[in-house]
N, C-alpha and C positions, 0 to 999 in steps of 0.2 A: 560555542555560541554562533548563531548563525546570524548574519548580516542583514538589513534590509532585502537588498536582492533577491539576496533569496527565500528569506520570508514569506515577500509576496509572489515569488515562483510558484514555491509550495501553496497558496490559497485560490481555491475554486468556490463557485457557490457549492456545491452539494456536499463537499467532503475538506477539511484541511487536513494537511499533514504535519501541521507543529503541535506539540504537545504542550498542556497547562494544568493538569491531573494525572495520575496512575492509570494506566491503560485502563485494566480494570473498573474502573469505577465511569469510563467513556465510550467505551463498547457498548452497540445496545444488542440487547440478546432476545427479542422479539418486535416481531413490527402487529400493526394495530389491529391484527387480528388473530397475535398469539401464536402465531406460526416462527417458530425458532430463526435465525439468521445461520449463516454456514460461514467459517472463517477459515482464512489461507494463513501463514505467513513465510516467509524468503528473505533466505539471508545475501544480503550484498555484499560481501565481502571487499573489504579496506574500503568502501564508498567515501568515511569523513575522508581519508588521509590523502585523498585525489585531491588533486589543483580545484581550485573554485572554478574554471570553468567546464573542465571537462563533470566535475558533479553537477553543477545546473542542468550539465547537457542533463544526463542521466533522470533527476529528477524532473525535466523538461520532458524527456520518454517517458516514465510512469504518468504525468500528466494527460498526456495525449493519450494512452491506453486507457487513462481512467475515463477521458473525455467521452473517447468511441463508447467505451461498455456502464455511459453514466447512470442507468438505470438500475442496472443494474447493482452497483456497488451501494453501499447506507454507508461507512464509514471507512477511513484508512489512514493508517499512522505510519511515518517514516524515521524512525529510530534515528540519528546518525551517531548517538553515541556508542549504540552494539551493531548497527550495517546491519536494520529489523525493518521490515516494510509487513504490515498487519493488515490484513482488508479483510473486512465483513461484507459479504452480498447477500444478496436477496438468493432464497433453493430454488436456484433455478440449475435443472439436469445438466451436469458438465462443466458450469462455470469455474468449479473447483480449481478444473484443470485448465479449459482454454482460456482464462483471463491469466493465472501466471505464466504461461504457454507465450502469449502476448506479448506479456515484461519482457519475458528471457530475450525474444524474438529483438526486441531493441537495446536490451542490457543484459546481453550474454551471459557475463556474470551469477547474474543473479538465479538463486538455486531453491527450488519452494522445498520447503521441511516438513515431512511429511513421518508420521507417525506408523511404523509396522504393524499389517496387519494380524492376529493372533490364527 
């Protein structure tokens, strides 16, 4: 269970990171002109099991990343009970990569999961 503090860490205008439904049913999979969304996710490994300060820092870094690339992002959830961080953006070329590029860049850690190509 997460604390006030950090609650309101986690909450921006455009995107929060606490969850109160099944991913699935909060993710949106079109924006208003039916053009699909593109989604990431990374795993942070032991993220709950850090001190509360050094994880605010952490989700203080993903905030900031999210701040700089605000446009681009539509949604993003922060797991802390599986260390899951989900972000949907907008298809735009490359964001795939350079916005988790970005996380790592402050939370080393953190590893995007990425599915084999066939």
């Amino acid at each position: 269970m997460l604390d006030n503090k950090t609650k309101s860490t986690l909450k921006t205008a455009t995107y929060s990171l606490t969850a109160n439904e099944p991913l699935w049913k909060r993710v949106p999979v079109k924006d208003e002109y039916g053009r699909f969304f593109s989604d990431f996710m990374m795993l942070i490994p032991k993220l709950s099991q850090q001190p509360a300060e050094k994880k605010i820092a952490k989700i203080d870094a993903i905030e900031q990343v999210f701040r700089h690339y605000g446009k681009a992002i539509v949604f993003a959830d922060l797991n802390l009970k599986i260390n899951v961080l989900w972000v949907t953006v907008r298809p735009i070329p490359g964001i795939c990569l350079e916005l988790p590029a970005a996380i790592k860049h402050y939370v080393p850690e953190a590893l995007l999961i990425a599915q084999k190509a066939h």
